[in-house]
N, CA, C and O of each residue as an XYZ file, in Angstrom:
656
protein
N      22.354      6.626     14.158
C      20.935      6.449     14.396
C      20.635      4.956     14.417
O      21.050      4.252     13.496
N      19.962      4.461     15.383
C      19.424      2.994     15.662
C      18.967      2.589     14.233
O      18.602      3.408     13.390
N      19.018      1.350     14.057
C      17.636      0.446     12.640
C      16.152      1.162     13.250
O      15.257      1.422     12.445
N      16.025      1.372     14.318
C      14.230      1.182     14.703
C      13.991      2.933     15.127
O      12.985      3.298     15.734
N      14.797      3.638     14.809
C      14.746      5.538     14.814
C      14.681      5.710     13.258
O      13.765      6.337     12.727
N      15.556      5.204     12.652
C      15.669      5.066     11.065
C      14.109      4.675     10.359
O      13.452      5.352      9.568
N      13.821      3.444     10.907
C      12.086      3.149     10.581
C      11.066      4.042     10.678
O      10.248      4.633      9.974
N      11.389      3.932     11.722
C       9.986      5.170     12.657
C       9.692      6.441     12.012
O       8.527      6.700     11.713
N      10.761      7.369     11.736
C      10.736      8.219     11.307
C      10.219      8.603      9.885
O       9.577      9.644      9.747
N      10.504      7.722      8.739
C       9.612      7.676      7.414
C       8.312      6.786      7.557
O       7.382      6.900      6.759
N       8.288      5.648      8.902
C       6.965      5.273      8.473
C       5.744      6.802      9.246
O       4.588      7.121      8.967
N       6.621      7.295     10.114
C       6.006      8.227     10.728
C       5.249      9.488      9.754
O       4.207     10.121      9.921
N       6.079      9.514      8.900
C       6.161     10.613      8.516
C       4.934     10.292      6.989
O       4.257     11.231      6.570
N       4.856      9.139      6.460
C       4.018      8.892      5.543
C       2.821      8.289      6.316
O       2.048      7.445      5.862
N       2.774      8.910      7.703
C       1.200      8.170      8.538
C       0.971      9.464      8.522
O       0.005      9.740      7.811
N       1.435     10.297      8.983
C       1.163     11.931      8.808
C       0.515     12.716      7.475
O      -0.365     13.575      7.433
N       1.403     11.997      6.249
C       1.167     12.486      5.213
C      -0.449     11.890      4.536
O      -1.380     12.527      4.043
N      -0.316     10.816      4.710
C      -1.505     10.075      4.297
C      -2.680      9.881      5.487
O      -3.706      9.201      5.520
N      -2.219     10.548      6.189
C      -3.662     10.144      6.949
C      -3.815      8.948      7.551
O      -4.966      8.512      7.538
N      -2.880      8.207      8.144
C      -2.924      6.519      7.795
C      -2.756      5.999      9.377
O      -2.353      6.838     10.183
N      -2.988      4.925      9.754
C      -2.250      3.688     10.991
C      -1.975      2.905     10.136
O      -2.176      2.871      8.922
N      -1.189      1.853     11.285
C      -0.471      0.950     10.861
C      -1.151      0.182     12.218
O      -1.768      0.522     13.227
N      -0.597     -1.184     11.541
C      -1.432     -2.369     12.300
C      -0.204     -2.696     13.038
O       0.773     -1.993     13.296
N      -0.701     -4.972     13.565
C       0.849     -5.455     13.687
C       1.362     -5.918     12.846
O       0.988     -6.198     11.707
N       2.640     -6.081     13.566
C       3.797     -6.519     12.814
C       4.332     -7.606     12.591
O       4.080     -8.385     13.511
N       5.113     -8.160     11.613
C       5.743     -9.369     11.423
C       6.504     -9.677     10.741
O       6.443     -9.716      9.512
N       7.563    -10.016     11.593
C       9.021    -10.061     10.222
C       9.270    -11.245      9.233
O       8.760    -12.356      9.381
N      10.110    -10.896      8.204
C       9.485    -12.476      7.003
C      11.140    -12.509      6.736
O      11.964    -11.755      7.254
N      11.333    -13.321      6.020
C      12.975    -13.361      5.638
C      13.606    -12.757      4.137
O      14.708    -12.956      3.625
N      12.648    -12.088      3.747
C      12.912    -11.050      1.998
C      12.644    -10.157      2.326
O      11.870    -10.042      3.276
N      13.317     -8.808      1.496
C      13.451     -7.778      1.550
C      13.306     -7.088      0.512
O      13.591     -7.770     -0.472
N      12.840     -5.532      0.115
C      12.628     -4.571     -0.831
C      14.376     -4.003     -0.492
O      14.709     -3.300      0.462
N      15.154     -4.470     -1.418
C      16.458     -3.494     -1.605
C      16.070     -2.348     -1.667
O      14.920     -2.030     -1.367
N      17.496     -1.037     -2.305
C      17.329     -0.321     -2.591
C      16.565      0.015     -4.179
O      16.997     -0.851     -4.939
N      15.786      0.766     -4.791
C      15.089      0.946     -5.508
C      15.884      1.791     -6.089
O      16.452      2.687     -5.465
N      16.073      1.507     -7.959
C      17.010      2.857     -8.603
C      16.994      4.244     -7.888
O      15.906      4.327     -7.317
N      17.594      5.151     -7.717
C      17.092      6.585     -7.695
C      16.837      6.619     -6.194
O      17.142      7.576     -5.482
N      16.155      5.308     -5.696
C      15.787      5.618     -4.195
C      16.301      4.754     -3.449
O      16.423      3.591     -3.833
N      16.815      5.286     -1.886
C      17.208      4.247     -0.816
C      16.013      3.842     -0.103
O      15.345      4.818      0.238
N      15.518      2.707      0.241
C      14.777      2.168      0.957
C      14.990      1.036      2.127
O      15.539     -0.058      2.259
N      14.152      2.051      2.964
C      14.355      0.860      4.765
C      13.855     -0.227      4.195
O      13.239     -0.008      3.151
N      13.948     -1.764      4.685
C      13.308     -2.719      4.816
C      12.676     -2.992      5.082
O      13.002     -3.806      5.946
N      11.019     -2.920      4.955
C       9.437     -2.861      5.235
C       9.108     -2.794      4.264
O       9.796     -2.322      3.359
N       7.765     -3.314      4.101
C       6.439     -3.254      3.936
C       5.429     -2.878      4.886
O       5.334     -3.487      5.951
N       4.485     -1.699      4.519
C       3.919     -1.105      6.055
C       2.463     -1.310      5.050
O       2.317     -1.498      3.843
N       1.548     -1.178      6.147
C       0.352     -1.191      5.630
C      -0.774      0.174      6.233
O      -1.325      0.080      7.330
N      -0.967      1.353      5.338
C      -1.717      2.088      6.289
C      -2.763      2.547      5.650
O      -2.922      2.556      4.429
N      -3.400      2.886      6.370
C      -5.141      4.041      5.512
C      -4.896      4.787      5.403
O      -4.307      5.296      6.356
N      -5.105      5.698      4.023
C      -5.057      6.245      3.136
C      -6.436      7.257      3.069
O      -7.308      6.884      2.285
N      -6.663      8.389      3.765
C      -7.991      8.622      3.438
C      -8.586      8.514      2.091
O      -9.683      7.981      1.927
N      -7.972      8.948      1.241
C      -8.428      9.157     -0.248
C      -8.632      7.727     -1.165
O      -9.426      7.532     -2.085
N      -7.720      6.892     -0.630
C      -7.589      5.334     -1.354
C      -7.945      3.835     -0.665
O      -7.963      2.712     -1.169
N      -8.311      4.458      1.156
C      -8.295      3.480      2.057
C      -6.752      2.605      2.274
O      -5.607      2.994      2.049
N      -7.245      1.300      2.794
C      -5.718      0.605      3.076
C      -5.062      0.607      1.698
O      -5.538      0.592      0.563
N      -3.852      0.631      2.153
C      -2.920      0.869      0.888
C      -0.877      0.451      1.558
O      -0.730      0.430      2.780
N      -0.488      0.369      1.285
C       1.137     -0.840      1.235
C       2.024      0.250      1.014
O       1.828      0.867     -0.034
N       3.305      0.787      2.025
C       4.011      1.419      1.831
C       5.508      1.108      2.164
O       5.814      0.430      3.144
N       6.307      1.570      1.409
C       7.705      0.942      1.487
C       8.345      1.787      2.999
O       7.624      2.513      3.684
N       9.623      1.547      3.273
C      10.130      1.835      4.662
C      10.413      3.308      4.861
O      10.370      3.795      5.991
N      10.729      4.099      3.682
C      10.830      5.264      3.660
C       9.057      5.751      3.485
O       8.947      6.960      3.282
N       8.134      5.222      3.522
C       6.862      5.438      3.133
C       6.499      6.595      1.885
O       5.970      7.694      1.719
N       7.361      5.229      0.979
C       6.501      6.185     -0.653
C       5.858      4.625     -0.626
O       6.241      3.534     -0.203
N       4.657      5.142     -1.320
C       3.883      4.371     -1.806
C       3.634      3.193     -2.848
O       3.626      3.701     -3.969
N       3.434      1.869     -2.913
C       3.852      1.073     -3.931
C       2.680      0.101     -4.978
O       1.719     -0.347     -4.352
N       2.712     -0.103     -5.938
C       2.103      0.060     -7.210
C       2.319     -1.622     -7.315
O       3.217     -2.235     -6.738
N       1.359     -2.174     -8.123
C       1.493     -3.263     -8.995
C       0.515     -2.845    -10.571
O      -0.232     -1.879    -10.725
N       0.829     -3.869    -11.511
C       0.847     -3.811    -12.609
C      -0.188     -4.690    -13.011
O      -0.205     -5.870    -12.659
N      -1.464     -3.924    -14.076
C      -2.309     -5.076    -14.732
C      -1.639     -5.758    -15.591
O      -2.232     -6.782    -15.929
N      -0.494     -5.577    -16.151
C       0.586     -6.407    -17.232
C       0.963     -7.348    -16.943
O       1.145     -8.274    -17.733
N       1.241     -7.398    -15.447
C       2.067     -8.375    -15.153
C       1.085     -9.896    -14.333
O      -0.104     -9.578    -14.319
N       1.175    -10.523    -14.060
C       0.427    -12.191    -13.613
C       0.951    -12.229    -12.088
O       2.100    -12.259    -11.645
N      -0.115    -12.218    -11.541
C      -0.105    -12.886    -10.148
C       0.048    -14.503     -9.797
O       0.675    -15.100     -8.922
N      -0.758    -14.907    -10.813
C      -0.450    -16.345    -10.815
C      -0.030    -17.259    -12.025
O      -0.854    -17.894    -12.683
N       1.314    -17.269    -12.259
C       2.133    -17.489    -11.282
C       2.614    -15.820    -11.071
O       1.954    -14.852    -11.447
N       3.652    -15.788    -10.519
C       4.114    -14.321    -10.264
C       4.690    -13.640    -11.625
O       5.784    -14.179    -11.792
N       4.542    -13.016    -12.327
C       5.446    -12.847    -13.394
C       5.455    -11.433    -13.768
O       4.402    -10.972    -14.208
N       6.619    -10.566    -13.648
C       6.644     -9.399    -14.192
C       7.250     -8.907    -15.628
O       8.358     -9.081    -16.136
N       5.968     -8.157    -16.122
C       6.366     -8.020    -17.635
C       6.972     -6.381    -17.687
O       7.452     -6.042    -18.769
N       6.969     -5.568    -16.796
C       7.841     -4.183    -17.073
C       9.255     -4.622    -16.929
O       9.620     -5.064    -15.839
N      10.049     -4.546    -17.884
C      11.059     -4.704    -17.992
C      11.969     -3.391    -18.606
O      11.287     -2.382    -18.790
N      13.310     -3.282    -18.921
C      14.163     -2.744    -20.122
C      13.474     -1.206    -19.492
O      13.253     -0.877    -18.326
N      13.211     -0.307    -21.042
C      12.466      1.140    -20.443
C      11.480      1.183    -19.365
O      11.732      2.162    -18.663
N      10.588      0.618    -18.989
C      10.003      0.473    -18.231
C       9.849      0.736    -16.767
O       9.098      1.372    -16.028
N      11.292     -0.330    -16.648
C      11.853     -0.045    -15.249
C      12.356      1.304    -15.081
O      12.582      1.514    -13.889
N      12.604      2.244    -15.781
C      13.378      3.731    -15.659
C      12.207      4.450    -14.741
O      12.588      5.105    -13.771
N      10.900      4.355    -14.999
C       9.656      4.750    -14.152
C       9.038      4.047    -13.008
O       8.299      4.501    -12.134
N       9.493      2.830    -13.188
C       8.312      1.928    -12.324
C       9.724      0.860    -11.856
O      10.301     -0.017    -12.499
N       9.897      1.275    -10.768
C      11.392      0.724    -10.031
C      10.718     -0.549     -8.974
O       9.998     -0.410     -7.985
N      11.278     -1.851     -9.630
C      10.953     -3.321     -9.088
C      11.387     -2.684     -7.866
O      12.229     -1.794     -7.743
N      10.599     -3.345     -6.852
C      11.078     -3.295     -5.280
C      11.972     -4.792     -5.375
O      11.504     -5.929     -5.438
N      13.344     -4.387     -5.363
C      14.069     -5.426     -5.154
C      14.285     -6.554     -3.395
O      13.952     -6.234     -2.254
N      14.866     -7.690     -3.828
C      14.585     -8.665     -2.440
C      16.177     -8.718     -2.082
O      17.024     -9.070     -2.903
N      16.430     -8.373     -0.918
C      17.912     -8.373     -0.180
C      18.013     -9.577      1.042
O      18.477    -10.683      0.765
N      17.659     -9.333      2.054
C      17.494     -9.598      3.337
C      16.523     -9.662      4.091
O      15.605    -10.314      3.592
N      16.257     -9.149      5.388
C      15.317     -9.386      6.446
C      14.322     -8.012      6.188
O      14.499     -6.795      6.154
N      13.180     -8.945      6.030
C      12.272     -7.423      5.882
C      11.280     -7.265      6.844
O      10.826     -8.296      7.340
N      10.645     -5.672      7.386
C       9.945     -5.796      8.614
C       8.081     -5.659      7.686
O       7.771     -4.658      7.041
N       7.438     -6.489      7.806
C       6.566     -6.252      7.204
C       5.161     -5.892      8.330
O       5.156     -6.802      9.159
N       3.920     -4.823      8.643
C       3.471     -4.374      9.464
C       2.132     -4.516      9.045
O       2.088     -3.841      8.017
N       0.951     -5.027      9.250
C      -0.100     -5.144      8.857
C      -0.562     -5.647      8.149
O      -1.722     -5.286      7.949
N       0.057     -6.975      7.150
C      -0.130     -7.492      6.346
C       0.309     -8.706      6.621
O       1.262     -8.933      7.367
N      -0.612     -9.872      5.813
C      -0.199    -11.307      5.831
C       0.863    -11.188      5.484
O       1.257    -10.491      4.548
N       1.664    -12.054      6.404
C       3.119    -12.189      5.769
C       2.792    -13.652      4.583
O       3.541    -13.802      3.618
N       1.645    -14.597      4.829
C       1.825    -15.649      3.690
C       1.655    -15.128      2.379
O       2.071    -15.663      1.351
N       0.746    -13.590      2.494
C       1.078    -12.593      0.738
C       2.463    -12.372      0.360
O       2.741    -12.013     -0.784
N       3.106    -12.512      1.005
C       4.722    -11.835      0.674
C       5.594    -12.943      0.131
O       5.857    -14.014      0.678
N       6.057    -12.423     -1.226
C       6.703    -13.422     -1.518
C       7.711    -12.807     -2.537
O       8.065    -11.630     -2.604
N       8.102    -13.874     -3.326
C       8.885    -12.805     -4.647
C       9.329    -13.708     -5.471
O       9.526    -14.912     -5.305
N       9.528    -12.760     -6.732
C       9.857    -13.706     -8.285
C      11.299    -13.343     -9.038
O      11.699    -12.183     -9.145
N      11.785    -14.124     -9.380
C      13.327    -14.336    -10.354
C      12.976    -13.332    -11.799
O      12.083    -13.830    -12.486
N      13.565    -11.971    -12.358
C      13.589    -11.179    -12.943
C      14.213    -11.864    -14.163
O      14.921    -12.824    -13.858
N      14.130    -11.633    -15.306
C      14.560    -11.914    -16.552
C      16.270    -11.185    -16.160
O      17.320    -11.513    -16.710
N      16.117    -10.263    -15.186
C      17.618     -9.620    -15.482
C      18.216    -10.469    -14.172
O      19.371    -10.104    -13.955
N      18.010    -10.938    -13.745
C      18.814    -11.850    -12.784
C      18.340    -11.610    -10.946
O      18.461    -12.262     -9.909
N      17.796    -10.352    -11.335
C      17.635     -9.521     -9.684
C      15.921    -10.371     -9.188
O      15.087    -10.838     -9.963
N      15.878    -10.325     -7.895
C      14.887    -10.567     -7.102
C      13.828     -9.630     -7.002
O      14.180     -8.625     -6.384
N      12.338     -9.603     -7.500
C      11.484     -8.898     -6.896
C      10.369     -9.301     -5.919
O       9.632    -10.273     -6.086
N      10.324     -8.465     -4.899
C       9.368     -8.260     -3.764
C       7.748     -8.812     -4.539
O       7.521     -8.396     -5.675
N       6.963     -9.506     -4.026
C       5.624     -9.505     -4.616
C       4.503     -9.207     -3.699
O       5.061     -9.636     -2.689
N       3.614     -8.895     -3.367
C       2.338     -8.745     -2.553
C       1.095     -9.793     -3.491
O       0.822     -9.501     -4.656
N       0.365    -11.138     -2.704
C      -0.469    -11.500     -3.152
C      -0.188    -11.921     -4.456
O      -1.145    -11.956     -5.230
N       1.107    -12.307     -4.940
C       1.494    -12.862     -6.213
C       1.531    -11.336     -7.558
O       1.761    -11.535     -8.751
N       1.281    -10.092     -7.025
C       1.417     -8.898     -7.407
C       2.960     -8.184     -7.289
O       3.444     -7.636     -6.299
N       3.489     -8.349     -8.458
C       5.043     -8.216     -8.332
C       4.948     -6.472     -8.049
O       4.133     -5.817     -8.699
N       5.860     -5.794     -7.017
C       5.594     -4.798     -7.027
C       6.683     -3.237     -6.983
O       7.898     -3.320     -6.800
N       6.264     -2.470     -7.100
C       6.835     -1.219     -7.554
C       6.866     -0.111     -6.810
O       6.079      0.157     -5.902
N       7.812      0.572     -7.201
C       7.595      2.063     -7.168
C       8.123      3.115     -8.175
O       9.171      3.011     -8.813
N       7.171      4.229     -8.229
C       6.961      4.882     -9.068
C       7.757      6.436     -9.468
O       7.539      7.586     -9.084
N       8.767      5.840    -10.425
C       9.220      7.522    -10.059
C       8.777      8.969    -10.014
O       9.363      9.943     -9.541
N       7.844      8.896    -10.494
C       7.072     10.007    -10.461
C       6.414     10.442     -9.053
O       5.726     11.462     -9.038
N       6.587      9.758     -7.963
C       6.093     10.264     -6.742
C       7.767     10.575     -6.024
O       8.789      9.910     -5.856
N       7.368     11.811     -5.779
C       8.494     12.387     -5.550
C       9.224     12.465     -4.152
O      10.434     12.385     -3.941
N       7.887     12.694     -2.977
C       7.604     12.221     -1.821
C       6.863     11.551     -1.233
O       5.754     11.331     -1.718
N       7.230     11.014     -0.011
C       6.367      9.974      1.444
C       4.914     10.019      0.893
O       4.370     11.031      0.453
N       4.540      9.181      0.950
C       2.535      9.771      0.453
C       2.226     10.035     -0.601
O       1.071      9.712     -0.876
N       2.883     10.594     -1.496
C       2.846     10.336     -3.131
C       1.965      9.611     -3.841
O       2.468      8.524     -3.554
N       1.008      9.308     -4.575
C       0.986      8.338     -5.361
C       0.073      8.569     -6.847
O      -1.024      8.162     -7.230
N       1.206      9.493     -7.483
C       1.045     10.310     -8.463
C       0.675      9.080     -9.612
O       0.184      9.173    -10.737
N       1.085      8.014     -8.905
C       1.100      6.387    -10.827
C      -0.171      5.744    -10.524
O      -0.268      4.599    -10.966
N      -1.422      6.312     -9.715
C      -2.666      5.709     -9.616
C      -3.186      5.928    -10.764
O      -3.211      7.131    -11.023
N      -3.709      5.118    -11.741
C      -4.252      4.526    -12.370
C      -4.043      5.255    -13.584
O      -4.826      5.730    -14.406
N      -2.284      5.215    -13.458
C      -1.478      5.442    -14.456
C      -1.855      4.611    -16.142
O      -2.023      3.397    -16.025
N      -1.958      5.034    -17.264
C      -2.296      4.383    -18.420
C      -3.057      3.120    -17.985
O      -2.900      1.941    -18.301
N      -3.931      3.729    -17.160
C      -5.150      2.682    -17.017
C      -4.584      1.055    -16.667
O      -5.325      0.078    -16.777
N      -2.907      0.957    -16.161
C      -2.906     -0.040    -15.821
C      -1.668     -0.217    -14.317
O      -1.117     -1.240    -13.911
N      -1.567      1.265    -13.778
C      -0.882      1.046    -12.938
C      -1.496      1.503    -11.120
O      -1.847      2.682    -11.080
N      -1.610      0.927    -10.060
C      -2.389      0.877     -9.219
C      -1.574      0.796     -8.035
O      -0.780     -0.137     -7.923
N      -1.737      2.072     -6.735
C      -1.246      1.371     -5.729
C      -1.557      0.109     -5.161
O      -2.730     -0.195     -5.380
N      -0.943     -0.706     -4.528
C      -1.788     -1.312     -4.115
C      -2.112     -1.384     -2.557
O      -1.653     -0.672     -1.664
N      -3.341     -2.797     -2.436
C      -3.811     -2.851     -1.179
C      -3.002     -3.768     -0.456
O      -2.179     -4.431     -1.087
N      -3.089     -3.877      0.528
C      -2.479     -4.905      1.837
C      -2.758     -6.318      1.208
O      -1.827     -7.116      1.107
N      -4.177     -6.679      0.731
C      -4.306     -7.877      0.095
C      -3.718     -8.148     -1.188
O      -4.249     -9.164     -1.637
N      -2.986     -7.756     -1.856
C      -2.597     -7.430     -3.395
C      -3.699     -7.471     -4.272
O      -3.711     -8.111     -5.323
N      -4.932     -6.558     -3.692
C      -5.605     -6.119     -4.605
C      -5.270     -4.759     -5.271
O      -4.150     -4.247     -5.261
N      -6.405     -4.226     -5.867
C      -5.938     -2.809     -6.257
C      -6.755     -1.996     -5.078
O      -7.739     -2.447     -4.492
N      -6.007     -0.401     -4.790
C      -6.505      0.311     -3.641
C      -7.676      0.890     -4.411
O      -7.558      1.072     -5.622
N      -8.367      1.075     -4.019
C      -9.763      1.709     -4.160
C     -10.223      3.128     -3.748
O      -9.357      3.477     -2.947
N     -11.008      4.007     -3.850
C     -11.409      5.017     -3.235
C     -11.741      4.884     -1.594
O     -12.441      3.872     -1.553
N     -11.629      5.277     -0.506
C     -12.256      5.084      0.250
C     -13.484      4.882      0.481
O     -14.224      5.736     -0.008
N     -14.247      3.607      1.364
C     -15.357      3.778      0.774
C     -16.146      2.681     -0.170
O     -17.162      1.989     -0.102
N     -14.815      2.999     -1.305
C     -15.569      2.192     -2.448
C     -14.801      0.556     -2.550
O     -13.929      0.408     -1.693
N     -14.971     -0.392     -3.274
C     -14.612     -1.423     -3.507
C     -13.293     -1.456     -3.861
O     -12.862     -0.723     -4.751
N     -12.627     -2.203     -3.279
C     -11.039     -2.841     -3.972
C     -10.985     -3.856     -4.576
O     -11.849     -4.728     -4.479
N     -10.196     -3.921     -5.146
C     -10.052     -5.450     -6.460
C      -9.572     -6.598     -5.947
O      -9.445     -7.590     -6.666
């Protein structure tokens, strides 16, 4: 199967699930590795969400989370050790395709454990094991501090209503 049949098909399939488009595109030079537990294409997608509005989805299109714990400025992520067993750093590899979003939000920060994480808007970011499938996003406003997020690395919002 091609790189761009491989894409298509999970971002397809979490535009279906969520209700969502996707904008344009633009490629950056970091990447979301594979995620414990999960394999992930190389993207960042950006789509609408009826229920949450715009909202940031990884290449297989599960849905991805940042943390009120952790500091946007500077970038700094504090889920570490147990933590990570639920809330899986989107790790940085290679060439990533990023779709609707500033690529100058995209960036990433040096892990206490040595590994690279993906950031949105200085929002180091995640995914959640608890969403099981594409469209998922069972860790919304998980212990009141975990949030998909938005295209801007705010937090996603209701449709409708205000984002952070």
């Amino acid at each position: 199967m091609t790189p761009w049949r491989r894409l298509l098909g999970p971002v397809a399939l979490a535009v279906a699930l969520a209700g969502c488009t996707a904008g344009p595109e633009s490629p950056v030079t970091a990447s979301p590795g594979p995620s414990p537990g999960r394999l992930a294409d190389p993207g960042l997608f950006a789509v609408d969400s009826r229920v949450l509005g715009p909202i940031v989805i990884d290449g297989q299109g599960y849905v991805l989370y940042r943390f009120d714990g952790d500091s946007s400025a500077p970038p700094r992520s504090n889920c570490v050790d147990e933590c990570t067993a639920r809330w899986l750093p989107v790790l940085v590899h290679g060439e990533l395709r990023v779709v609707g979003i500033d690529r100058q939000l995209v960036g990433n920060l040096a892990r206490a454990d040595g590994t690279v994480q993906l950031t949105l808007g200085g929002w180091p970011l995640y995914g959640f094991a608890g969403d099981r499938m594409p469209g998922d996003t069972n860790g919304q406003d998980h212990a009141q501090g975990w949030w998909v997020i938005a295209p801007n690395g705010g937090k996603a919002a209701r449709a409708g209503g205000p984002a952070d």
